[in-house]
Residue frames relative to the residue before (quaternion, step in Angstrom):
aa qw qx qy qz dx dy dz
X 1.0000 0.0000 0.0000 0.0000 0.00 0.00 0.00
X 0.4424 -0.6776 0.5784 0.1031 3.61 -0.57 1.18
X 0.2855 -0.7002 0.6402 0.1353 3.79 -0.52 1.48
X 0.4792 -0.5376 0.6525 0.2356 4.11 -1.14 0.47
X 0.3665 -0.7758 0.5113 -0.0498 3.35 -1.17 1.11
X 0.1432 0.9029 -0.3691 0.1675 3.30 1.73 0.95
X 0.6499 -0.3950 0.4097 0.5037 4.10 -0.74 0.29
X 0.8044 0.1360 -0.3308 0.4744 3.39 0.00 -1.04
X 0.5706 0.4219 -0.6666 0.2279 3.62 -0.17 0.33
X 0.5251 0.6456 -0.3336 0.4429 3.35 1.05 -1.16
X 0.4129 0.6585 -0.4597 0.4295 3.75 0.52 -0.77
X 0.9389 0.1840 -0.0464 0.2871 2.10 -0.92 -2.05
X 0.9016 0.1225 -0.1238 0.3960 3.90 0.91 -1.02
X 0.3931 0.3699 -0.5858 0.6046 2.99 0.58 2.22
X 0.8877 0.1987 -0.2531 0.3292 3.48 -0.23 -1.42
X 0.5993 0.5685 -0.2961 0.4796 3.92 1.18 -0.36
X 0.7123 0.3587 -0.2772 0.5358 3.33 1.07 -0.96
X 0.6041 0.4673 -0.4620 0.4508 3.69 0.66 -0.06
X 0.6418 0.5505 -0.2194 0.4868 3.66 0.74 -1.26
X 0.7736 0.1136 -0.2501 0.5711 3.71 0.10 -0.25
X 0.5326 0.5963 -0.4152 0.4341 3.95 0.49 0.36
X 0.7674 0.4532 -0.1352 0.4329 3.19 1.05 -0.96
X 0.6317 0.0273 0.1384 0.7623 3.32 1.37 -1.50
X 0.0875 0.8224 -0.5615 0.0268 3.49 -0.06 1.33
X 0.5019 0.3781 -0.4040 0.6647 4.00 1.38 0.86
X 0.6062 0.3258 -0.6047 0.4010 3.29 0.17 0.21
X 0.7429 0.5179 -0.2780 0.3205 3.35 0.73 -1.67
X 0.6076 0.4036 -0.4167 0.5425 4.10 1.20 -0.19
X 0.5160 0.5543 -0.4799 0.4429 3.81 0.79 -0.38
X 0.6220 0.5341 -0.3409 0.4600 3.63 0.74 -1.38
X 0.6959 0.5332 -0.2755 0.3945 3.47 0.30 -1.64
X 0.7519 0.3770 -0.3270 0.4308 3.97 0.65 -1.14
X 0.7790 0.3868 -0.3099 0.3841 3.10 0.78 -0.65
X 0.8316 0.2941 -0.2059 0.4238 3.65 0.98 -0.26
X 0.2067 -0.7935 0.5568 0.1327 3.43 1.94 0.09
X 0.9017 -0.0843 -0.0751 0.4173 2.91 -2.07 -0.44
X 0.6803 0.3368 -0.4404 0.4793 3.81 -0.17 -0.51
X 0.3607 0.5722 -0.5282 0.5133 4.03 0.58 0.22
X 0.8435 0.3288 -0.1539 0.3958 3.74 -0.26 -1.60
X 0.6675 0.5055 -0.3356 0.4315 3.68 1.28 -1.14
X 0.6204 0.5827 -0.3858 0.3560 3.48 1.25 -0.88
X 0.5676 0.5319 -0.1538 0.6093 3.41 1.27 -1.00
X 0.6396 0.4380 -0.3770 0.5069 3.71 0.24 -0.59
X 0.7087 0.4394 -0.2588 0.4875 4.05 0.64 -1.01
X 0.5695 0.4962 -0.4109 0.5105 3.90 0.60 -0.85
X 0.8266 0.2073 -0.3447 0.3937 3.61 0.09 -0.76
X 0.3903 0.6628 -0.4304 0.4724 4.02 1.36 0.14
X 0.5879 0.5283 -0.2671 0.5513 3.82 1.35 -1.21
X 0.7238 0.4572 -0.2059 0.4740 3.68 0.45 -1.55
X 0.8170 0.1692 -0.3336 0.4388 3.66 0.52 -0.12
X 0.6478 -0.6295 0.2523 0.3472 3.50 1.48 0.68
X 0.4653 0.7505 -0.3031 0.3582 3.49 1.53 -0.23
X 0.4316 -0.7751 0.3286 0.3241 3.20 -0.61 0.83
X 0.6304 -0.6161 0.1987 0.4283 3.48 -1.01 0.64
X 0.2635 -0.7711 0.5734 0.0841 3.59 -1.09 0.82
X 0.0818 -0.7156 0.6468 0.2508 3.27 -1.28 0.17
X 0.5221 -0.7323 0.4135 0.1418 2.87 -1.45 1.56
X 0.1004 -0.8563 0.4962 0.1021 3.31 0.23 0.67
X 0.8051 0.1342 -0.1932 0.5445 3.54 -0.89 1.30
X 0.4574 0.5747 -0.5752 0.3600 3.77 0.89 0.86
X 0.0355 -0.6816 0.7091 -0.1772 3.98 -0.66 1.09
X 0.1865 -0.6354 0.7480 0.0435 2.76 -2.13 -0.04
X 0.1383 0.6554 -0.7413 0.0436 3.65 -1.13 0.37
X 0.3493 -0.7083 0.6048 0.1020 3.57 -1.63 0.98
X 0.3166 -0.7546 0.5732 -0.0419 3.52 -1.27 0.75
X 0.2429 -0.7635 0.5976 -0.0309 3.70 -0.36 1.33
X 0.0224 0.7976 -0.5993 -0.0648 4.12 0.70 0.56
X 0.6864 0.1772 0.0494 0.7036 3.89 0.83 -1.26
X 0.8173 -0.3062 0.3859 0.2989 3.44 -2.32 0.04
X 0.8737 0.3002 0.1575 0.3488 2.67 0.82 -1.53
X 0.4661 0.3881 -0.2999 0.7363 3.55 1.95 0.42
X 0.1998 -0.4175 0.8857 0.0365 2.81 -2.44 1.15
X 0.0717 -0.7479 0.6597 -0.0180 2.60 -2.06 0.70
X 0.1425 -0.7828 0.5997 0.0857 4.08 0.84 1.19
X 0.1078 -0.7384 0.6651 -0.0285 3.01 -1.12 1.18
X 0.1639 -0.7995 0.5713 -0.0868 3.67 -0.01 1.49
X 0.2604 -0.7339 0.5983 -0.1887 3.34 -0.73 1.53
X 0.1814 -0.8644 0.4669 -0.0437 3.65 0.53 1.89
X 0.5553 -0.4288 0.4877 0.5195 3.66 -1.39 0.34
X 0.7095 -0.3665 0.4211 0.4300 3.99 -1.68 -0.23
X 0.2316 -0.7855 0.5024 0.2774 3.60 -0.02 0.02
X 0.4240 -0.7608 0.4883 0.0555 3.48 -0.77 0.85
X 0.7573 0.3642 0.0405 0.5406 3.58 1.21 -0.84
X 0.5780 -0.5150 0.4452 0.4501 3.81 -0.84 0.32
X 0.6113 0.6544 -0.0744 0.4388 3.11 -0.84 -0.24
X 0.7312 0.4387 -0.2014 0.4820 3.53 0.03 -1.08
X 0.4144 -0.7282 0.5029 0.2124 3.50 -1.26 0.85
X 0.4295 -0.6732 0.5631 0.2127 3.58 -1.35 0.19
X 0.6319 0.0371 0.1849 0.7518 3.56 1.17 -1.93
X 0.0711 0.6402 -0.7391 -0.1972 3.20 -1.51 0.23
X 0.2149 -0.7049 0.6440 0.2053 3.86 -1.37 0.30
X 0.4367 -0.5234 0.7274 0.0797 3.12 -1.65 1.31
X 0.3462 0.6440 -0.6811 0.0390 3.75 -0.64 0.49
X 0.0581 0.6845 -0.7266 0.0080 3.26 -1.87 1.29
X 0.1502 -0.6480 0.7465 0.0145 2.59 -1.69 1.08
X 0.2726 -0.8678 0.4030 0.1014 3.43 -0.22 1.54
X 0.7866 0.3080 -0.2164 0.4894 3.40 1.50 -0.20
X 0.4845 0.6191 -0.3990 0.4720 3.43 1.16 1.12
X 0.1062 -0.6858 0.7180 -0.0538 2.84 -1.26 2.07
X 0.4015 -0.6484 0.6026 0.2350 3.25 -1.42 0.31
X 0.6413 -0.6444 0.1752 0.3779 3.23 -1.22 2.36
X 0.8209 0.2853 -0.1125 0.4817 3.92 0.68 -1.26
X 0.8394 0.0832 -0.3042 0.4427 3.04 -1.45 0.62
X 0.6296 -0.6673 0.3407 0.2054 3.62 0.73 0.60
X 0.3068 0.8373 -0.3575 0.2773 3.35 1.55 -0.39
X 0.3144 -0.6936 0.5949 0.2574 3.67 -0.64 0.85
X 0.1835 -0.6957 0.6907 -0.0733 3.73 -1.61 1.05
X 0.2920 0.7477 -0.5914 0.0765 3.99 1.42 0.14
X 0.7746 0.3920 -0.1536 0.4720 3.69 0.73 -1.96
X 0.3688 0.5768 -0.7285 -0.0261 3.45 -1.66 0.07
X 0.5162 -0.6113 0.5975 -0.0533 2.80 -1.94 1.14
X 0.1678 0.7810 -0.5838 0.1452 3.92 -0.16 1.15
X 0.0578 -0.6962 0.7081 -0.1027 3.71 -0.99 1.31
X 0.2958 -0.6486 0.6937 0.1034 2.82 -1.73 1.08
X 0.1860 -0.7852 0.5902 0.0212 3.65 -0.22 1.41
X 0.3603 -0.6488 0.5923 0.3138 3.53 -1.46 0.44
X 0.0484 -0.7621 0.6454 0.0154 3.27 -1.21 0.76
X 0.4829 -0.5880 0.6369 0.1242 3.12 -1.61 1.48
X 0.2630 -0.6147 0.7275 0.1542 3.38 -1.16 1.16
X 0.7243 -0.4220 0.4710 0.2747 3.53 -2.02 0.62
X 0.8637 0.3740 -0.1968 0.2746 3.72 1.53 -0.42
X 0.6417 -0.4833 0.0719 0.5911 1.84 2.10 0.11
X 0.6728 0.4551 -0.3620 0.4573 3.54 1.48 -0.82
X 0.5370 -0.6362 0.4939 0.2509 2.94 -2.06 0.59
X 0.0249 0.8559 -0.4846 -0.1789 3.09 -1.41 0.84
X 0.4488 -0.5071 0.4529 0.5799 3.74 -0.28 -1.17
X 0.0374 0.6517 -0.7340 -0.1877 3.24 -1.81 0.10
X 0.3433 -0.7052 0.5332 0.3170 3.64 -1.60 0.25
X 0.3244 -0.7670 0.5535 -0.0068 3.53 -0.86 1.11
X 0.0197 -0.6965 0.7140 0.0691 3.70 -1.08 0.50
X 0.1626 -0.7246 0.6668 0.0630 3.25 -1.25 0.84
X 0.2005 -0.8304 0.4961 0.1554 3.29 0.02 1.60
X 0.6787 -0.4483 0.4065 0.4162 3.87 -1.67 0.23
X 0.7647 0.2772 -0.3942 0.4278 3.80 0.96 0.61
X 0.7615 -0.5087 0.1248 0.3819 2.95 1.04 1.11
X 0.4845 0.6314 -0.4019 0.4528 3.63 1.75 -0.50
X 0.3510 -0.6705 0.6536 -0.0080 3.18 -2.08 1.33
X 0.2569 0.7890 -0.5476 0.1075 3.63 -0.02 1.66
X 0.5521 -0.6541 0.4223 0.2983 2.84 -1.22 1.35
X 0.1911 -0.8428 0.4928 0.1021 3.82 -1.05 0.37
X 0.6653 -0.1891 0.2776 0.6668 3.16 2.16 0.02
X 0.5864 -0.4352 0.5803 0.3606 2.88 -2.33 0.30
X 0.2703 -0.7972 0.5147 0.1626 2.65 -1.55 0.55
X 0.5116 -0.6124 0.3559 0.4864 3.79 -0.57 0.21
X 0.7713 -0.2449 0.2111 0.5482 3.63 -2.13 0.27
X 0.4107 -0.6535 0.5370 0.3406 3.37 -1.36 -0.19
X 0.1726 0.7569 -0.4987 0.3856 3.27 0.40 1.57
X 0.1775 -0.7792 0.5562 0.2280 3.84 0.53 1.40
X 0.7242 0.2111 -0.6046 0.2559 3.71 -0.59 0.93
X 0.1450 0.8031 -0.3400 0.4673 3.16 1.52 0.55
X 0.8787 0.0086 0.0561 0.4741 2.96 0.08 -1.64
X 0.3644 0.5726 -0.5109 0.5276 3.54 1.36 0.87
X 0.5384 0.7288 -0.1792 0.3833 3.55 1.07 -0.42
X 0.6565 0.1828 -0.0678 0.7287 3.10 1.37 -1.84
X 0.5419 0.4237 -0.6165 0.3832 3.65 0.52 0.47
X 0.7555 0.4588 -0.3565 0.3027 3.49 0.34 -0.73
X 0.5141 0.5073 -0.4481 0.5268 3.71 1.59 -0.20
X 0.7851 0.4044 -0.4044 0.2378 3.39 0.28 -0.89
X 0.3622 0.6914 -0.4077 0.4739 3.81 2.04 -0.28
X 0.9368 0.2423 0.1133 0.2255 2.56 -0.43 -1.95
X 0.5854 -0.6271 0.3860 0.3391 3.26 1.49 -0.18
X 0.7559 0.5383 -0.2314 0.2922 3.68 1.33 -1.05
């Protein structure tokens, strides 16, 4: 089954996951200091790139989270999604001074979205998603209501363990 290529998927898992993978202090520096016109600017460029006329996102936001000293967490607050596939929340969590114990492997960025998903009968549910730093979409589970302390909840169990 072929997934639809809509703005907000594209958003969120091309232009967000490239942008805060790559330069993930620039891209929360951007975000605090320019907030919504940060996401809309970025929300239009990829509206342009798939030719679509221009939309206003209605109900994109942002609020940050301090869980530890030493973690951010962007909490990104998506239009409704309309389509499988499509996000509700996505979290930006860095932790800028976390290596993992072996092989030294850096672990600063990860990327977790609650995506809507079309059951086979039709009903709607949630699933949780990581979008890893090479660009791969793995599923990690259902996911809870779409209710962003909800899923600040299963973001922080699925971090932190708690």
């Amino acid at each position: 089954m072929k997934t639809e290529r809509t703005q907000q998927r594209v958003f969120v898992e091309e232009a967000l996951t490239t942008l805060f993978h790559r330069t993930p202090e620039q891209c929360l520096g951007f975000l605090n200091r320019d907030g919504n016109i940060f996401l809309r600017f970025y929300w239009d460029r990829v509206g342009e790139n798939l030719k679509l006329p221009k939309t206003i996102p209605y109900g994109l936001d942002f609020e940050f989270r301090k869980p530890e000293r030493r973690a951010t967490i962007a909490l990104i607050t998506l239009p409704e999604p309309q389509v499988d596939r499509e996000a509700f929340f996505v979290a930006l969590i860095y932790r800028p001074y976390r290596v993992t114990p072996f092989l030294l492997l850096s672990d600063t960025t990860k990327i977790i979205v609650l995506e809507r998903h079309d059951e086979p009968e039709g009903e709607l549910s949630t699933l949780l998603v990581e979008w890893t730093r090479r660009m791969e979409r793995e599923v990690l589970g259902k996911g809870p209501a779409p209710v962003l302390k909800d899923f600040y909840r299963a973001v922080i169990h699925l971090v932190y363990g708690e």
